[in-house]
Every structure is written in C-alpha cells, then in structure tokens.
C-alpha positions as a Markdown table, in Angstrom:
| # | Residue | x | y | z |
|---|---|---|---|---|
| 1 | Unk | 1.5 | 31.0 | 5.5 |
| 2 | Unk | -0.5 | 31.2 | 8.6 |
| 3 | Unk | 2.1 | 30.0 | 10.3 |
| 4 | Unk | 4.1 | 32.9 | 9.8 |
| 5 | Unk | 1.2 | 35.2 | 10.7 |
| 6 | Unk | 1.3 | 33.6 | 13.9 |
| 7 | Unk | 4.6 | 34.2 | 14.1 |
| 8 | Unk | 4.3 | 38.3 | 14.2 |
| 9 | Unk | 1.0 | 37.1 | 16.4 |
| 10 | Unk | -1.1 | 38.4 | 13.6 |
| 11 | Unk | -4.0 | 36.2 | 14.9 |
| 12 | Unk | -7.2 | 37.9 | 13.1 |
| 13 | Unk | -6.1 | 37.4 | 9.6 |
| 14 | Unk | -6.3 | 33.7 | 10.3 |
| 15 | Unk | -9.3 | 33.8 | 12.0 |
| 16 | Unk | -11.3 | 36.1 | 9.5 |
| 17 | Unk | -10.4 | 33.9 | 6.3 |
| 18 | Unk | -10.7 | 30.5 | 8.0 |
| 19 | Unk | -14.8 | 32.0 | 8.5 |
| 20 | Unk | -14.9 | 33.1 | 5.0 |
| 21 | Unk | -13.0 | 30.1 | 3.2 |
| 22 | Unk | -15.0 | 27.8 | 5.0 |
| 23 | Unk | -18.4 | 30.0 | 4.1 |
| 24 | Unk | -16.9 | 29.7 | 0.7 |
| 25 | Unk | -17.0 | 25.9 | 0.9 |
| 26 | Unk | -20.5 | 25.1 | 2.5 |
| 27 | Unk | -22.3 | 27.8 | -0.1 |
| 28 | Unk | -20.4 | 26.1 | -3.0 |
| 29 | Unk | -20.9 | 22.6 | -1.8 |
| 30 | Unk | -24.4 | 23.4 | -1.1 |
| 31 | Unk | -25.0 | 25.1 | -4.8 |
| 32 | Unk | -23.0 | 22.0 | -6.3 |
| 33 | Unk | -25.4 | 19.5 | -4.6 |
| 34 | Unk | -28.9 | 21.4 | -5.2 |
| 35 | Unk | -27.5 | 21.4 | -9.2 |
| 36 | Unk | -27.1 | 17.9 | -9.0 |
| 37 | Unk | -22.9 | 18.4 | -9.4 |
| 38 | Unk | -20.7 | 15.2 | -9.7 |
| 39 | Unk | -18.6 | 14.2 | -5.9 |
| 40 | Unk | -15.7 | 14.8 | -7.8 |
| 41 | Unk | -17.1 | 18.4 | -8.4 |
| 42 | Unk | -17.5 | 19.1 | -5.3 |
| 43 | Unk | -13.5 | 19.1 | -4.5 |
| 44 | Unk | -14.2 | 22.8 | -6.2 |
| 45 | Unk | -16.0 | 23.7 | -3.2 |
| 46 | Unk | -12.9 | 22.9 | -0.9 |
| 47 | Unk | -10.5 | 24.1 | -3.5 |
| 48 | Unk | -12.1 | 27.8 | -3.6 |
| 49 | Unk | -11.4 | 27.7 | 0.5 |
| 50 | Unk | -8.4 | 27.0 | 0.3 |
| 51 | Unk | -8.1 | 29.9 | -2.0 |
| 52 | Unk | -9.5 | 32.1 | -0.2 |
| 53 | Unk | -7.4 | 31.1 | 2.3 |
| 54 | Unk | -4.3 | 31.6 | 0.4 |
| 55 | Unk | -4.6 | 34.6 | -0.9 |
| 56 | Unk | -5.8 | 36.2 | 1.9 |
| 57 | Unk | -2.5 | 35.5 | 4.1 |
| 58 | Unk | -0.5 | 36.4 | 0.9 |
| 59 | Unk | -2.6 | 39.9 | 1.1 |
| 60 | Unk | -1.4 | 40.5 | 4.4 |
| 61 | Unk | 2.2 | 39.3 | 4.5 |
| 62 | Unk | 3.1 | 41.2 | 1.5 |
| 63 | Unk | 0.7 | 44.7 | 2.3 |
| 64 | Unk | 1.8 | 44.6 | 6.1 |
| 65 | Unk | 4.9 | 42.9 | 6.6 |
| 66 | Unk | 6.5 | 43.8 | 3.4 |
| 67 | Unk | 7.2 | 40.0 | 3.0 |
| 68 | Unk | 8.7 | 38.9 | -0.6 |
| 69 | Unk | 8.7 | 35.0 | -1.5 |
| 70 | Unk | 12.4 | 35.2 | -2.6 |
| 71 | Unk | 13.9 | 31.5 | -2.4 |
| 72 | Unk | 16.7 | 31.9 | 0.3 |
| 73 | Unk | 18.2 | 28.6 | 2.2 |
| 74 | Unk | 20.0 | 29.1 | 5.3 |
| 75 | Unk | 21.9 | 25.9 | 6.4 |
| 76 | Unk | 22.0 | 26.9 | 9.7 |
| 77 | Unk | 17.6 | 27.8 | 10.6 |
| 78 | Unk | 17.2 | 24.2 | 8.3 |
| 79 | Unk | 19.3 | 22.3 | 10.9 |
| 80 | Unk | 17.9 | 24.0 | 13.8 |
| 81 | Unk | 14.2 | 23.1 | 12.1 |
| 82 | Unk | 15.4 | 19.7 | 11.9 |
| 83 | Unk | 16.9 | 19.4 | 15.1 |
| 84 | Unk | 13.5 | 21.2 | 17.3 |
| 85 | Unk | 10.6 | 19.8 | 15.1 |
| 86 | Unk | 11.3 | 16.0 | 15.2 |
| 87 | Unk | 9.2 | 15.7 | 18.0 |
| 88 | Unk | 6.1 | 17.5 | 16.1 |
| 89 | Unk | 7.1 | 14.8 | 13.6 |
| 90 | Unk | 6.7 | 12.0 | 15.8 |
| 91 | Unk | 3.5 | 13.3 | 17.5 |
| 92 | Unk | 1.6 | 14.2 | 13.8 |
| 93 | Unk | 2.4 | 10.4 | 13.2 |
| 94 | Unk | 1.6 | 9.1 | 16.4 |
| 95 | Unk | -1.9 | 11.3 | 16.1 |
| 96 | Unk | -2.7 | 9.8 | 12.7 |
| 97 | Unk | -2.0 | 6.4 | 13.6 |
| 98 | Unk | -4.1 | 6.4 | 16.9 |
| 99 | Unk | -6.9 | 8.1 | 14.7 |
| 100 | Unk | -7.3 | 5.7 | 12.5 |
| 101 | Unk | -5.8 | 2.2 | 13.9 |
| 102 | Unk | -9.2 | 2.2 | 16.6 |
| 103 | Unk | -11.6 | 1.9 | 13.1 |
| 104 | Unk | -9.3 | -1.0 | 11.5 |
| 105 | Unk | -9.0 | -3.2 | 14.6 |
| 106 | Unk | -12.6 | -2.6 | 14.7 |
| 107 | Unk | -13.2 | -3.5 | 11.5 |
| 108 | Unk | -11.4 | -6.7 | 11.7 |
| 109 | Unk | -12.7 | -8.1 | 14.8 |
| 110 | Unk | -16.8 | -6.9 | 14.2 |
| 111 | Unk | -17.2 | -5.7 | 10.4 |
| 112 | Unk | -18.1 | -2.7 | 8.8 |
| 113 | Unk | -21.4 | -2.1 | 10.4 |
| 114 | Unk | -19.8 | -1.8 | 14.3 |
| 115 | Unk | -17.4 | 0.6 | 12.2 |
| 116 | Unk | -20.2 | 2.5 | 11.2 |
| 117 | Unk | -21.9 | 3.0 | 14.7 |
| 118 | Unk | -18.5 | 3.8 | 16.5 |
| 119 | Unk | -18.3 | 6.4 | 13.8 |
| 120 | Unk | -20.4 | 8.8 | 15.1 |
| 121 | Unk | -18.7 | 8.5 | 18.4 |
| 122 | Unk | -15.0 | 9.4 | 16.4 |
| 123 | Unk | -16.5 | 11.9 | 14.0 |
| 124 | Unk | -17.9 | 14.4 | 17.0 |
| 125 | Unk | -15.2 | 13.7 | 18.8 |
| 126 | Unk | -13.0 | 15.0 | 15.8 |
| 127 | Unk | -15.6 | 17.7 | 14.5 |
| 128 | Unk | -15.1 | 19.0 | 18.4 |
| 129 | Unk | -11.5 | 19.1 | 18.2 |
| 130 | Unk | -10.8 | 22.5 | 16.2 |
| 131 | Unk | -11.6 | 24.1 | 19.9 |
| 132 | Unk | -8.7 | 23.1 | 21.1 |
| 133 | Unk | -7.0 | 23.6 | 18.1 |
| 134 | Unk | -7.9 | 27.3 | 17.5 |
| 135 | Unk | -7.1 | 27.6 | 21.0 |
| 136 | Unk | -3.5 | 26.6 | 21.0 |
| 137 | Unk | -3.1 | 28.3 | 17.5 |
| 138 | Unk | -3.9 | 31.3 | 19.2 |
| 139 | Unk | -1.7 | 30.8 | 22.5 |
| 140 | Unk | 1.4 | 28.5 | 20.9 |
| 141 | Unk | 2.8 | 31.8 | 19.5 |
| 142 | Unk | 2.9 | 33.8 | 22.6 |
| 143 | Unk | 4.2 | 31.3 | 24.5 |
| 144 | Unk | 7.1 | 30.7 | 22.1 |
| 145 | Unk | 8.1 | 34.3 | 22.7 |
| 146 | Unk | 7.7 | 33.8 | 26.2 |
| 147 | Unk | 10.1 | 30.9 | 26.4 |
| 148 | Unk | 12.9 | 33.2 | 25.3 |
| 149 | Unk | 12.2 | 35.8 | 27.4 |
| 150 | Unk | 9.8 | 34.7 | 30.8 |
| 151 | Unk | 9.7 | 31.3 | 31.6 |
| 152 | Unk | 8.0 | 32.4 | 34.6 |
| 153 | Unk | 4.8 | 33.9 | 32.9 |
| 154 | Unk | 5.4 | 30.9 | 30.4 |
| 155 | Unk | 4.6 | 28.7 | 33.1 |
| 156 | Unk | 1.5 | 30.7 | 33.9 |
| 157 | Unk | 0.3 | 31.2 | 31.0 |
| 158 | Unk | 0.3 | 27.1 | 30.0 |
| 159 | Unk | -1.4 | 26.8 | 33.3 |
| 160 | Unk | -4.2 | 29.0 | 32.6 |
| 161 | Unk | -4.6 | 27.7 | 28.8 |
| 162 | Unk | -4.4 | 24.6 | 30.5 |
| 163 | Unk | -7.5 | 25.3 | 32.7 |
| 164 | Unk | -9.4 | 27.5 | 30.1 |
| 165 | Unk | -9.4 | 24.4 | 28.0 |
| 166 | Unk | -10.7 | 22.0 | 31.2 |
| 167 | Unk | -13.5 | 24.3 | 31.8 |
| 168 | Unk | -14.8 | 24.5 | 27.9 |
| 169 | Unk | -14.5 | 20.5 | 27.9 |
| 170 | Unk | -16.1 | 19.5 | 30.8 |
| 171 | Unk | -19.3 | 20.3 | 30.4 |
| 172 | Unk | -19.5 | 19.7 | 27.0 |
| 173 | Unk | -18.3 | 16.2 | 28.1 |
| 174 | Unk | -20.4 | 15.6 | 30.6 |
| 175 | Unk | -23.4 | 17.4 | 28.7 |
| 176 | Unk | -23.2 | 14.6 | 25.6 |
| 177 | Unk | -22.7 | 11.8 | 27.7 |
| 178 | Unk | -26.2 | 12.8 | 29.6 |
| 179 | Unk | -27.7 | 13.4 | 26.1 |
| 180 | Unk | -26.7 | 11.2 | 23.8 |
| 181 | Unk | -29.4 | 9.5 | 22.9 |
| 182 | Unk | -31.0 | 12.8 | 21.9 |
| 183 | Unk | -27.7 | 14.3 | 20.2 |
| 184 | Unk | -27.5 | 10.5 | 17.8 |
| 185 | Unk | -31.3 | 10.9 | 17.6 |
| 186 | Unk | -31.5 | 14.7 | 16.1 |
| 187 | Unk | -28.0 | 14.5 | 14.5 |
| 188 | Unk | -28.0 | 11.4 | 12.9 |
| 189 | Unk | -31.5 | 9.7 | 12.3 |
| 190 | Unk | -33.2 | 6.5 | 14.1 |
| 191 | Unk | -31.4 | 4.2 | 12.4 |
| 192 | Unk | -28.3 | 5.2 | 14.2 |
| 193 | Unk | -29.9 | 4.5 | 17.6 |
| 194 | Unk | -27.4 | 1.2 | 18.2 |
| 195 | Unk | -24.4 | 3.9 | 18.5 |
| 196 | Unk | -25.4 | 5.4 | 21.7 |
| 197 | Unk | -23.4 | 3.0 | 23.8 |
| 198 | Unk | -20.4 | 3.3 | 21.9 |
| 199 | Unk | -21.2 | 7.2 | 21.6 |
| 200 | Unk | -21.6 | 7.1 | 25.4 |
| 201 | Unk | -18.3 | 5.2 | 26.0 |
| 202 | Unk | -16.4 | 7.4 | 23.9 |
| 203 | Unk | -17.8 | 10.9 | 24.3 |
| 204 | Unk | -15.9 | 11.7 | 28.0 |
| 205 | Unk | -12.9 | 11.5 | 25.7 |
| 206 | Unk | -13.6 | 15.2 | 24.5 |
| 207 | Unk | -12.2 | 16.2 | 27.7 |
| 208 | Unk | -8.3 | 14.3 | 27.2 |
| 209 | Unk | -8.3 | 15.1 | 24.3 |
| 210 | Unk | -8.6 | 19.1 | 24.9 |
C-alpha cells in the first residue's frame, strides 16, 4: 500500500506511520518485557506496527485518492509486471542469499562463536542500511516519472542521489572504522571486544552498500 503512495509521490504518509508504527513497537515491546511477557508475546508488539501501518495507508488512499479495493485483473498491466519486475526478482534473491550465505560459510569453517563476533559487524551494517533505503523510497518514484518524460534530468537526478548517498556514507564509514573499538565497547559490552577486527574489516562496507 505504500507502494502505491509512492506512486502519486505521497511521501509523508509513509514517513509519518513508519515513526509511529515503529514507536508503537518499541513502547509495546518495552511494556511486554518490564511485565515479564512470553517471546512469543512480543510478536504483538510488531503486529500493532504493522497495524498501524496498515491502516494508516488505507486512511489515506481511500480519504484522498478515493481508492476502492475492488478486485479487478488486467491481463495486459500483469504481463507487463511480469515482464519489467523479474529483475527486482532476481536482485531480492540475490540480496537474501549474499545476506545470509557470509554467516553459514562462517559457521562451517570456525563455529558458532566466530558467527557470533562477525555479527555485530553484519547487524550495523544492516541496522544502517534503512538510510539508503528511505532514500531511494523517496527518489525511486520521481525518477520513474522522469524516465517517461526527461531522461535528461533523470540522469541528473541519479547522479545527484548518487552523490547525496556517497557523502552520508563516507564519513559514517570512515568514522566507525576509527572508532570501533569504542562503538563494540559502548554498544555491545566487554565481552564482545574479539569483534573489533572483524567489525573493522567489515564496517567500510557501509559505503558499497549505500
């Protein structure tokens, strides 16, 4: 449903219920652990953002765009989805599969302690990566519209975005790599002191992966 917010380049609605449904989630996971709650509670606290969430974009669709959620098929915008979004496909697979294959090979070759080290390496690295993700949200829409109608500001747009994103990762790349053993140390505890080489290694990442 966002996804067709973006699509009329609605971008605040997102933005606004994303903040609340994940305020949502930290005060009810917080609540749930303070009262001593069951894990399998806790899914409640994700479950009421997602909820929030939901309803929200339904609010706006159907106040402001007048939407209805009519079933309707059109052969013709399914083959044309099928035909353009294979290679979204291929790349949501390819991105799951290099996020996860680094932590099995590791796994198999030094055990589940060097797993638990690299960790906090992988799990900034992916906590970092809704920047970039928010970014393009944000941008992927107007450069859709763009592509049918300037492909010369298209161009300059991506370049731009393209920058934007290189000056937000660099320093925060270069900043962890010169503090990591005070980021492990505040963030994670003493005990996770034997992760600041591989958090060192891996960190400069954050600016590829922008």
């Amino acid at each position: 449903l966002f996804g067709t917010l973006r699509g009329y380049q609605t971008l605040i609605t997102e933005s606004v219920f994303t903040v609340l449904g994940k305020i949502l989630t930290i005060g009810v996971g917080v609540i749930g652990l303070m009262q001593g709650a069951r894990p399998e509670i806790l899914i409640l606290a994700v479950l009421a953002g997602s909820l929030v969430n939901l309803v929200g974009a339904v609010l706006v669709l159907v106040v402001k765009y007048h939407w209805r959620p009519l079933p309707h098929i059109d052969p013709a915008i399914l083959k044309t989805f099928f035909r353009e979004a294979w290679p979204f496909a291929i790349l949501g697979l390819a991105t799951a599969f290099y996020a996860a294959i680094d932590s099995v090979i590791l796994l198999a070759v030094k055990g589940p302690a060097s797993v638990g080290y690299y960790s906090i390496a992988a799990k900034t690295i992916n906590a970092l990566q809704f920047i970039p993700s928010a970014f393009v949200a944000a941008v992927y829409p107007a450069m859709s519209a763009l592509f049918a109608t300037d492909k010369t500001k298209l161009k300059v747009v991506f370049i731009k975005t393209m920058n934007i994103l290189a000056l937000i990762a660099a320093p925060i790349a270069l900043g962890s790599l010169l503090t990591a053993s005070d980021i492990v140390t505040l963030a994670y505890g003493a005990e996770y002191i034997p992760s600041i080489r591989s958090f060192q290694l891996v960190v400069p990442s954050i600016f590829f992966v922008f």
